[in-house]
C-alpha positions, 0 to 999 in steps of 0.5 A: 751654339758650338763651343770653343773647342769645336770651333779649334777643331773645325778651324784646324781641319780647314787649315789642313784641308787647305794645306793639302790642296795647296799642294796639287799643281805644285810638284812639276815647278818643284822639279823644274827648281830642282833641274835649275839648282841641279843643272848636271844629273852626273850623280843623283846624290847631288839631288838632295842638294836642292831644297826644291828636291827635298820638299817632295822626296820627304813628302812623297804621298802628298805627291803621287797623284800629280807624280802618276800623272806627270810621269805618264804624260807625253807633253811638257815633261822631259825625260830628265824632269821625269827621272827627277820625280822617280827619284823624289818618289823613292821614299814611298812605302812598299804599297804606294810604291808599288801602285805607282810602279803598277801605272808606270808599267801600264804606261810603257805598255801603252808607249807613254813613258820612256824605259829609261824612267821606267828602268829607274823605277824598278832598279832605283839605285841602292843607296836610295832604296833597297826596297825592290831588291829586298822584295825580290820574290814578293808575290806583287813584285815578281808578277810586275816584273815578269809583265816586263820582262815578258815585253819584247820592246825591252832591251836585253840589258834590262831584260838581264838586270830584271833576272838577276833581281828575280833571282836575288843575285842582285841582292846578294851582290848588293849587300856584299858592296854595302859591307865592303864599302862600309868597311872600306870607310871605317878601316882606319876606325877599325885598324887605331882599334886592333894597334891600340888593342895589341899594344895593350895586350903586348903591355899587359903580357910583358907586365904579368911576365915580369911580375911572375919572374919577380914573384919566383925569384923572391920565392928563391930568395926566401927559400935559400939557407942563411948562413950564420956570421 
């Protein structure tokens, strides 16, 4: 006879299990919410915008089997709804990330996948994922990379863009963008705290140089002989 503590967890479990099957099929109408609520791809960050969007960015491993497959699928899926799902996949570690890249590769490779969803994959924008470029001489990332660049079909623009990610220039020049534009965004904060920290050291010198004038001069006038009436 099983307890009731069995029967919580066999119940939980179930609800679980179900919960997850409930999630295959679902990613390609997510993505066409999105693409309603999103009608303009002018800028990515507006993707998180749309609730539809972020129900897949949070949760990518619920989705990679379904992403892998649409991705790489020639019918029914537009290029922009596939750029979509690149972008909500940007949340996924450094190995299923990887694994997914992996299938991409082998997909353009085999003419199932455009090179610009492709592109997008292995040079995701920066404030989205830093991943790639920190990686850059990772054993698995420049061996997928190198598959790449070694394809003739590729454009030299992507051919170029792939160097520079191999080398590190790109995330060299990334990283002095991101300290610039963090500045640029907190020169006001900075500038209020170096005014205030000179008026308070202007306010402080000026204080300390008249009390030592204040302390010589008393010196002066203790030291100086009294004359007698």
């Amino acid at each position: 006879m099983k307890t009731k503590k069995q029967i919580f967890i066999l119940t939980f479990l179930l609800l679980f299990i179900n919960s997850l099957s409930a999630m295959e099929g679902e990613l390609l109408p997510l993505v066409i919410e999105t693409e309603k609520d999103v009608s303009v791809l002018v800028k990515y960050d507006f993707l998180k915008s749309s609730e539809s969007f972020l129900k897949f960015y949070d949760n990518p491993n619920l989705f990679i089997s379904e992403a892998k497959e649409l991705l790489l699928t020639e019918k029914n899926v537009t290029i922009d709804q596939k750029v979509i799902i690149v972008m909500g996949m940007q949340k996924l570690e450094k190995k299923e990330y990887f694994f997914l890249l992996r299938e991409m590769i082998n997909g353009y490779e085999k003419g199932r996948i455009q090179e610009k969803v492709l592109k997008l994959m292995m040079l995701p924008p920066s404030e989205w994922n830093m991943l790639i470029y920190k990686n850059y001489d990772d054993k698995e990332e420049v061996e997928l990379f190198n598959i790449i660049k070694n394809n003739r079909s590729i454009s030299e623009e992507f051919r170029e863009s792939i160097d520079d990610v191999l080398s590190g220039d790109e995330l060299f020049k990334l990283r002095k963008i991101h300290i610039f534009k963090w500045l640029e965004k907190n020169l006001f904060t900075y500038f209020i705290i170096i005014a205030v920290s000179l008026c308070i050291f202007l306010y402080l010198s000026i204080y300390f140089s008249l009390k030592k004038k204040n302390e010589k001069d008393n010196k002066v006038k203790d030291s100086s002989p009294k004359t007698n009436p």
